[in-house]
N, C-alpha and C positions, 0 to 999 in steps of 0.2 A: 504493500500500500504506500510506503515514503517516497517509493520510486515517481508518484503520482503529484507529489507535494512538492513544488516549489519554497525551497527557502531564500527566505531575505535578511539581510542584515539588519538588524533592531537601531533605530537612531537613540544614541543619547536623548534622558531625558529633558535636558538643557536646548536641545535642537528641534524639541518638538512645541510647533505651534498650535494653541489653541485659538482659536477666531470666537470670538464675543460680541453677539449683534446685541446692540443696546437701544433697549426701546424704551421706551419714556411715555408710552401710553399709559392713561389708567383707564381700568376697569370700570365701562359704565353700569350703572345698577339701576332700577327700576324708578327710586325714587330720586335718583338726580333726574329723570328726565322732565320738561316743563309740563308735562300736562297731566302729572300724577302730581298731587296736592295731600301731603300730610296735612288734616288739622291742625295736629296736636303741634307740628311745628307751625305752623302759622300764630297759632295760640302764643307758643313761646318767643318768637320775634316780636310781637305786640307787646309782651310783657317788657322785655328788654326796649321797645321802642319809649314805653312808659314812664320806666321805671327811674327814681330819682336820683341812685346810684350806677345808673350807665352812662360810660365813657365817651367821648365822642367818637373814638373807633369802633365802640362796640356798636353804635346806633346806626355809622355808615354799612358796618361789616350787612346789618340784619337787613336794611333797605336794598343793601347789593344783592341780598338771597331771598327777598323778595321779589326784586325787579327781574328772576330769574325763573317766577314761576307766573303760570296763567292761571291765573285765581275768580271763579266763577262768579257770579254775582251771589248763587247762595251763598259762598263762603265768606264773601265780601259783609254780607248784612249777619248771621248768623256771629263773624270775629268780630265785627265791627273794625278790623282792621284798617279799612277804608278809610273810614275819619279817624285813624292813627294817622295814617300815612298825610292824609289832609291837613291836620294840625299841622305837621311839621313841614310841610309845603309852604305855610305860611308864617310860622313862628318858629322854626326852626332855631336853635341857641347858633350857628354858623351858616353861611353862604352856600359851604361845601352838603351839610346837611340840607336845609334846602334844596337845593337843585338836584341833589340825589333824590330827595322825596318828589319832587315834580317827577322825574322821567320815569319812577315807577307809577305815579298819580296817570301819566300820560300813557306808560306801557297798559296799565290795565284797561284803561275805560278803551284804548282802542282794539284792544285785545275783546272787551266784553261786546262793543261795536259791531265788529268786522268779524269774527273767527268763534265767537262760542257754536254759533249755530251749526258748524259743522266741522268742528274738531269734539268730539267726546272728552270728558273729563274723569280720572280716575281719583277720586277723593277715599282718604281713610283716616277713619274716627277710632279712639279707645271703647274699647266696651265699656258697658256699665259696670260690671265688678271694679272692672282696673281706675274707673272714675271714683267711685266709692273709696279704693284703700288710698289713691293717690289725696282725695280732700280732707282725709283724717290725717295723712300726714303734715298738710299744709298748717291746717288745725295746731300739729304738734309744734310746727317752727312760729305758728305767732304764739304761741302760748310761751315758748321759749326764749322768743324777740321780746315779750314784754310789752312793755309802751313803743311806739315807734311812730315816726312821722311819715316813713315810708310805707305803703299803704299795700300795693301788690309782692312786697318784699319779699313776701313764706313765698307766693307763689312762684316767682320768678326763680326761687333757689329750689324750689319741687323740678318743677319743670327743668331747669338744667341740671339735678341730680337724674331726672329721668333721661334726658338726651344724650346725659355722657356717659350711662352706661345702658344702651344700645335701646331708650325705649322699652323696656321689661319689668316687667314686678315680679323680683329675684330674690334672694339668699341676699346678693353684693347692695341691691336696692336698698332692702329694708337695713340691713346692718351700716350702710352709709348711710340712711333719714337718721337710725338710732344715736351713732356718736355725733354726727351735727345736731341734733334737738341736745344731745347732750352737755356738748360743748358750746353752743350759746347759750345754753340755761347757768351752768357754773363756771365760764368764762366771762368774768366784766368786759375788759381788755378786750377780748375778741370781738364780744359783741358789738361793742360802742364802736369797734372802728370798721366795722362788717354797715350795720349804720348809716353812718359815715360816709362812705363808700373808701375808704384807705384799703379796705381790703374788697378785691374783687368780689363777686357769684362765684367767677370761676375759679378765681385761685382759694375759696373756698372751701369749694365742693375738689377740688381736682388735690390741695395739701391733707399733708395724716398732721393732726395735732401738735405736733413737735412746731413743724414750721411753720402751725399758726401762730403758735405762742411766741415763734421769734421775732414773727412779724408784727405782732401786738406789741411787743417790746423792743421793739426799733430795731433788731437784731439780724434783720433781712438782708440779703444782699441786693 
């Protein structure tokens, strides 16, 4: 049978080329596309559009992921996001905010014009169980926030404890509501600068304890 087998010389490993095509696409998924509409994030952009401890990046970031979705007229009256986006079209705190609220004020109504009648829309809403456990949690962060001048605060921090881990009512869920009710309830420190807005939603919801408390005591990098 060897008589049959060509042999060849083996190249050093040093001499062997590997070719590496590098691709840079990402994976499109069902809800990045424009005409599939989460709620529940719609919901949470509104919050953030609202809210009195949002940044001005954060409010451009949410009108950019706005302006990138075709939003129905139900979902427009049902979030009332509409007259979010409106307000700040007009009273916008920057120019740059502003004019970002206009061209999505302008994407949608010509969106709702021209294109609902015959583009379908793929809308999804939480069930009622998960609406139920998520408002007793909201529940538990005002009750833990206290007195507060900021008014959609629990919700806004529900809501981004739910988006950053993946939309689920989980094991990671509930045990992340549990030590944040925890720790604004027996953190001063934290709270008043949560508050405040010194300490993000995000960075939040996103640090373990250690580095809140650095960050309450100026010890942040």
């Amino acid at each position: 049978m060897d008589r049959f087998v060509v042999r060849t010389k083996r190249l050093p490993r040093s001499e062997r080329v590997c070719t590496v095509t590098k691709d840079n696409k990402k994976q499109a998924t069902i809800e990045s596309l424009a005409s599939v509409v989460v709620v529940e994030e719609i919901q949470h952009l509104k919050c953030q559009l609202e809210s009195d401890v949002s940044s001005s990046e954060t409010i451009l970031s949410a009108l950019k992921l706005l302006g990138s979705k075709n939003v129905s007229k139900d979902v427009l009256l049902s979030t009332k996001i509409g007259h979010t986006v409106n307000g700040l079209r007009r009273r916008g705190s920057s120019n740059e905010i502003r004019e970002q609220a206009k061209q999505v004020f302008r994407r949608w109504r010509h969106f709702i014009r021209d294109l609902e009648k015959e583009k379908p829309l793929i809308e999804v809403h939480c069930d009622k169980k998960t609406e139920v456990i998520r408002g007793k949690a909201r529940q538990l962060l005002a009750d833990a926030l206290q007195s507060t001048t900021v008014e959609n605060l629990p919700e806004l921090i529900e809501r981004t404890v739910f988006h950053t881990f993946g939309r689920l009512i989980n094991n990671t869920y509930k045990r992340k509501m549990r030590s944040l009710v925890f720790t604004l309830k027996h953190r001063d420190a934290i709270r008043e600068k949560v508050i405040g807005g010194e300490i993000t939603v995000k960075k939040l919801v996103t640090s373990s304890v250690d580095e809140l408390i650095d960050c309450a005591n100026g010890n942040s990098k």
